[in-house]
C-alpha positions as CSV (number, residue, x, y, z in Angstrom):
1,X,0.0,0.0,0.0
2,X,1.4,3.6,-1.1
3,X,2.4,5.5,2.0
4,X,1.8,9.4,2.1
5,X,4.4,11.2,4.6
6,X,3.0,14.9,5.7
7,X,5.5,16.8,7.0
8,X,3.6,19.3,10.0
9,X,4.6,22.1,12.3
10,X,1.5,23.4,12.4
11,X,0.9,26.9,10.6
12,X,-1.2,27.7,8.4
13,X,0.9,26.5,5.4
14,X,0.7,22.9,7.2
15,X,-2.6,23.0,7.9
16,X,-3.5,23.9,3.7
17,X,-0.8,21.2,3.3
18,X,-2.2,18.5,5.6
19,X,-5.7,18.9,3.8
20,X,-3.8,18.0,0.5
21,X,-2.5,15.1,1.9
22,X,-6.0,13.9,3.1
23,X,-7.6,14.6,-0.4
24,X,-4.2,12.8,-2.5
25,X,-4.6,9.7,0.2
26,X,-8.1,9.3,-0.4
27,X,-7.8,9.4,-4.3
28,X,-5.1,6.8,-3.9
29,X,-6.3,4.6,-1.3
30,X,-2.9,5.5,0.5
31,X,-2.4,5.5,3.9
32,X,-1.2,8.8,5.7
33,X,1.1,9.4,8.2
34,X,1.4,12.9,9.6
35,X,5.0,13.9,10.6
36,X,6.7,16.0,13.0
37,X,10.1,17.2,13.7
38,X,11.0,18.6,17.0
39,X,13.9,20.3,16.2
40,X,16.3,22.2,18.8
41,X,19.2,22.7,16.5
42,X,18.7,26.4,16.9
43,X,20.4,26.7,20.3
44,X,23.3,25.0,19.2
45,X,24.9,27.2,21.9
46,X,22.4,27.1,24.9
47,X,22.9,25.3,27.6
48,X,22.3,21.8,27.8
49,X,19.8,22.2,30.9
50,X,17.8,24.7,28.7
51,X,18.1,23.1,25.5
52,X,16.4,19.6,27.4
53,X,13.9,22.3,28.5
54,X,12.7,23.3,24.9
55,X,13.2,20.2,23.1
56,X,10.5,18.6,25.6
57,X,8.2,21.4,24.7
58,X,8.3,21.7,21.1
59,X,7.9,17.5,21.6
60,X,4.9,18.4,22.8
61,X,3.6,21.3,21.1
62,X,4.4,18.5,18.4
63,X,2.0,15.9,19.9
64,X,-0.6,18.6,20.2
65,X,0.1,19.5,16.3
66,X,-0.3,16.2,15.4
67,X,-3.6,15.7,17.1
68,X,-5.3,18.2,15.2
69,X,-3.9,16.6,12.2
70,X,-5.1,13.4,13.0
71,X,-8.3,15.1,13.8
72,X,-8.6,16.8,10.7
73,X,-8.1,13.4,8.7
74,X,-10.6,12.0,10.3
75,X,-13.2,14.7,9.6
76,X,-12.2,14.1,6.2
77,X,-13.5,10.2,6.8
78,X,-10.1,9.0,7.0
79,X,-7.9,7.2,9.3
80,X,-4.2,8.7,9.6
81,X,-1.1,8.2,11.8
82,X,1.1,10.3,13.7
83,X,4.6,10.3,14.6
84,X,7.0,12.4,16.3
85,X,10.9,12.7,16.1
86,X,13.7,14.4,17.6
87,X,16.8,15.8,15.6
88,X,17.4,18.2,12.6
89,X,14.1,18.3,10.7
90,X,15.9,17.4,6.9
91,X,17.9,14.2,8.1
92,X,15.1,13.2,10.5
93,X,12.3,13.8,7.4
94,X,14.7,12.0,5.0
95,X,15.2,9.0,8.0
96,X,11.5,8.8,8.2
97,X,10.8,8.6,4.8
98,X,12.9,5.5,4.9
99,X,11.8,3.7,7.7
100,X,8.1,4.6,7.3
101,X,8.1,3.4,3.2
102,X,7.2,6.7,2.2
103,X,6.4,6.8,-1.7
104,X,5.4,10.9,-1.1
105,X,6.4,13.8,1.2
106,X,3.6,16.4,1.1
107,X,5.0,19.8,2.4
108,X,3.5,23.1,3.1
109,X,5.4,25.6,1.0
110,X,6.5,29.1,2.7
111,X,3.1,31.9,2.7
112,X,2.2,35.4,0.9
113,X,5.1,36.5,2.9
114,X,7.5,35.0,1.6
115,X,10.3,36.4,-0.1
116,X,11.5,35.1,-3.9
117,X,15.0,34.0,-2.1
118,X,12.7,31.7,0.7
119,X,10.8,30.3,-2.0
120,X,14.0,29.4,-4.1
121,X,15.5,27.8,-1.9
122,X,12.4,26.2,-0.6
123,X,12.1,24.9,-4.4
124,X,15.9,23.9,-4.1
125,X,15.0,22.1,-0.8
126,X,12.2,20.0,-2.4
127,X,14.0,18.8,-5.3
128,X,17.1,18.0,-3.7
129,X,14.5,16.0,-0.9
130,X,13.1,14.3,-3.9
131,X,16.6,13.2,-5.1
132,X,18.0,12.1,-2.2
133,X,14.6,10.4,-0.7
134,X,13.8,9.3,-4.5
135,X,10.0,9.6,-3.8
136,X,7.7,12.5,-5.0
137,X,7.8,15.6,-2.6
138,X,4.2,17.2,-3.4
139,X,4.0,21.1,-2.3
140,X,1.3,23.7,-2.7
């Protein structure tokens, strides 16, 4: 069975992207498995008490993101799965991909504010996903 991978932080670009993941799962007869990355790299610099501190609440805010999503699938009248990692959100999305069987990555693509140079290299981030992953990255 084909194996959707949505890639979720929660804005509004991952919400419009979670609802194309719903409607390309149900055309497909896939199944859908919302992702999310709790990702501290940021504070690279912080202190390790702190950074402990942060990553356990953006693992959370996570869980709470992925609800919804879950939530929204199933409005939709379909069943979808959630699953939360820690680490760097590209190597942990590409990891995921693997271990999950992915055959798509459906991404929310940056919003109206979003400068040409963001959505260049947003395009250059997709494609080179798609290369290294070898599965379709679908954005909107």
């Amino acid at each position: 069975m084909e194996i959707i991978l949505c890639a979720t932080r929660g804005g509004e670009e991952s919400i419009s992207a979670q609802y194309k993941a719903i409607e390309l799962a149900k055309e497909r007869g896939a199944r859908l498995i919302f992702l999310n990355v709790a990702d501290s790299s940021f504070l690279d610099r912080s202190a390790a008490a702190i950074v402990v501190d942060i990553q356990e609440e953006l693992s959370k805010m996570g869980e709470f993101f992925l609800m919804m999503a879950v939530e929204r699938a199933k409005a939709c009248g379909l069943e979808a799965e959630a699953v939360i990692r820690a680490g760097v959100f590209r190597a942990e999305l590409i990891q995921a991909t693997k271990d999950l069987g992915a055959s798509m990555i459906v991404l929310g693509k940056p919003g109206g504010g979003a400068s040409r140079l963001e959505l260049a290299g947003f395009d250059a981030f997709k494609e080179k996903l798609g290369q290294e992953t070898g599965v379709e990255v679908v954005s909107l």
